[in-house]
C-alpha positions in Angstrom: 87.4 -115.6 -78.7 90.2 -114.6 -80.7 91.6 -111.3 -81.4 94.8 -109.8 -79.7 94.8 -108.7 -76.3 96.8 -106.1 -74.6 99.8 -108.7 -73.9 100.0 -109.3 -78.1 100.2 -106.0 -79.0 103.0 -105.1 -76.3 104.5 -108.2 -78.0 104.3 -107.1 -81.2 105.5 -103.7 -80.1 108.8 -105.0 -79.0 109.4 -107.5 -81.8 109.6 -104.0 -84.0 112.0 -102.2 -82.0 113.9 -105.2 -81.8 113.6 -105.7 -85.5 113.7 -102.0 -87.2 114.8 -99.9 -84.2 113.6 -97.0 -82.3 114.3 -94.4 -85.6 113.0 -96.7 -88.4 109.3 -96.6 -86.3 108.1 -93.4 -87.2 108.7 -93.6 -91.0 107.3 -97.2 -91.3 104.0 -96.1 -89.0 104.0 -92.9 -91.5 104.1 -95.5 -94.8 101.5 -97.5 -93.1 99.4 -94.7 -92.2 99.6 -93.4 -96.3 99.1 -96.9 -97.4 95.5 -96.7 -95.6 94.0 -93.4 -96.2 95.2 -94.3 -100.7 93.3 -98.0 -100.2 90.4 -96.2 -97.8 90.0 -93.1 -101.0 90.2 -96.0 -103.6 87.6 -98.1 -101.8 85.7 -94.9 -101.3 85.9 -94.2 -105.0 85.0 -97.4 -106.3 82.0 -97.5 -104.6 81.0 -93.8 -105.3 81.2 -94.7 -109.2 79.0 -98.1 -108.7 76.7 -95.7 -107.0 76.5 -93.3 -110.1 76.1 -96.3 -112.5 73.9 -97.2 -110.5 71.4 -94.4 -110.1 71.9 -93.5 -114.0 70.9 -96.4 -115.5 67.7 -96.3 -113.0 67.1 -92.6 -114.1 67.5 -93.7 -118.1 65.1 -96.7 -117.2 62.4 -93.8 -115.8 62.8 -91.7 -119.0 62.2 -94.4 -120.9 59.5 -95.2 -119.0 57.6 -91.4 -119.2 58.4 -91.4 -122.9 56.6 -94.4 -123.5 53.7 -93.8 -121.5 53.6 -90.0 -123.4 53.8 -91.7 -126.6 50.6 -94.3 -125.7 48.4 -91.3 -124.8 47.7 -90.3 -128.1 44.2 -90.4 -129.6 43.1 -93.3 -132.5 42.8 -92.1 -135.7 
């Protein structure tokens, strides 16, 4: 259900030569192309730096932790 078939897109294909012409095309498919691979590396970039915040505040959580338990291992007095 839903989607576009092949007789949308050969719709949609002639509505923009109609609208911007066979030279126009190339540059707007070139923008459009650009416009993707900048949103896919900031997407891709984003996530990348959650991942580091992520894994560094686990890996300050495990130091903690050792220093603590190095610190409880100490003899009475």
């Amino acid at each position: 259900m839903g989607g576009i078939g092949a007789t949308g897109i050969i719709l949609l294909v002639l509505v923009a030569l109609l609208l911007f012409g066979p030279n126009k095309l190339p540059e707007l498919g070139r923008a459009f192309g650009k416009t993707l691979r900048e949103f896919k590396s900031g997407a891709r970039d984003i996530m990348d730096d959650n991942d580091r915040r992520d894994s560094d505040k686990n890996r300050t959580e495990v130091n903690r932790s050792e220093h603590n338990e190095k610190e409880n291992k100490r003899l009475p007095d």
